[in-house]
C-alpha angles and dihedrals in degrees: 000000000000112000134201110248090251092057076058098050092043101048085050093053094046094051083053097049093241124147120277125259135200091198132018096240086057089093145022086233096047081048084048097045086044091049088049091054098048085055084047103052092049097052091055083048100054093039097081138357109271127205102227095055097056111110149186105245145181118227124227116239121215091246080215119128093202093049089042088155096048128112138164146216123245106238094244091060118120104186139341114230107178132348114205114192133203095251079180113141122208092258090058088074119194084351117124110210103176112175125174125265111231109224118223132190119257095249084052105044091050085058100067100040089054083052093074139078113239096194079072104109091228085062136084128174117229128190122229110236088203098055109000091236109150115229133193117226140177113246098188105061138047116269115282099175142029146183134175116215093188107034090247108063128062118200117192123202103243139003117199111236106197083072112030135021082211146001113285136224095214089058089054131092123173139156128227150159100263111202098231124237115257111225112208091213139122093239099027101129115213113246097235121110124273094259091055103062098085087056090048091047095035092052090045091052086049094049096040092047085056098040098043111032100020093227115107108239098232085193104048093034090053089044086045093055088045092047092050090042096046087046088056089064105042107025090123120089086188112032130003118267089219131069134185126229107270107214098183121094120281112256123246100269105047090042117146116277111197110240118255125200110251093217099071091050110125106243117205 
């Protein structure tokens, strides 16, 4: 069962003995216990990717004319699973065409921007701020490739520039694990799923037991490690989080494809 952030606060006071509250602000021990159970909440958060965070986002471009194939993260953002960019030409008209944008590794994506020949007129060379690497793009097609060397921010391969001056948010869709916002309040309700809420409850007891009376809570702290070990295996609504070697044959159409290096590729 779901619980406001004060019935957290309350049931943790009472296994301490503390005085009861009727709001978490009531106390310096029931702000303490609050505060322990923010830091709480976003430990188990950060600890794996949950379902329910992942969301459909929009990417930040650099607005920058001389970093045309530059975008950025927004700070709340998790992982990044896909990115799916607008490939539509002018003469496409009011058409969407969104694809989805490969990632490559940076080795590899330096690769194949050293395998081209930047006197081409359908190529430009940009500078990373970041790292002042020099890196040769195309500057006549949509994106077909991307990489991040700093985790922030992501560079893609080519813009087309008969139809942008950069790449643009409204032509991205991607979709991501978006850290959720914690809200200080007696009714706030923590966004976690139902049947993690022992094991949020359970770990701030625990917590709290150790910070603020200096003594480990046995029973919270065992019924906090069942509860994490029971979640990673059932953290998904949709699908399990969890599959079992398959030793039969593939079939047919999931069968195994050799890699090939992306830099040799012909572009046209």
């Amino acid at each position: 069962m779901k619980m406001t952030l004060l019935e957290i606060v309350q049931d943790i006071l009472n296994d301490l003995d503390s005085d009861l509250v009727n709001s978490i602000d009531d106390t310096s021990e029931s702000q303490q216990v609050a505060q322990i159970v923010k830091s709480t909440y976003f430990a188990i958060i950060s600890d794996r990717k949950w379902p329910h965070t992942r969301r459909l986002i929009q990417v930040t471009p650099s607005g920058n004319s001389s970093l045309p194939t530059f975008m950025y993260l927004q700070d709340n953002i998790q992982e990044m699973s896909s990115v799916y960019y607008d490939k539509a030409k002018a003469s496409d008209g009011d058409r969407r065409r969104f694809e989805e944008i490969k990632y490559l590794e940076p080795d590899d994506f330096l690769r194949l921007c050293n395998h081209r020949d930047n006197t081409q007129s359908n190529y430009l060379t940009v500078t990373d701020p970041n790292t002042s690497i020099v890196l040769t793009i195309r500057n006549d097609v949509a994106p077909t490739y991307y990489t991040s060397f700093d985790d922030n921010t992501l560079t893609f391969d080519s813009y087309d520039s008969s139809v942008d001056d950069t790449l643009q948010q409204h032509k991205t869709q991607a979709y991501a694990y978006v850290t959720p916002d914690w809200v200080q309040t007696d009714d706030a309700v923590p966004d976690l799923p139902e049947k993690a809420f022992t094991f949020l409850l359970e770990e701030a007891k625990s917590r709290a037991s150790f910070k603020i009376r200096q003594q480990p809570d046995q029973k919270a702290e065992q019924e906090s490690q069942r509860q994490r070990k029971w979640l990673a295996r059932t953290d998904r609504r949709v699908k399990q989080g969890i599959r079992f070697p398959n030793y039969g044959r593939f079939p047919r159409q999931l069968s195994y494809q050799p890699y090939r290096d992306p830099t040799f590729r012909n572009e046209n």
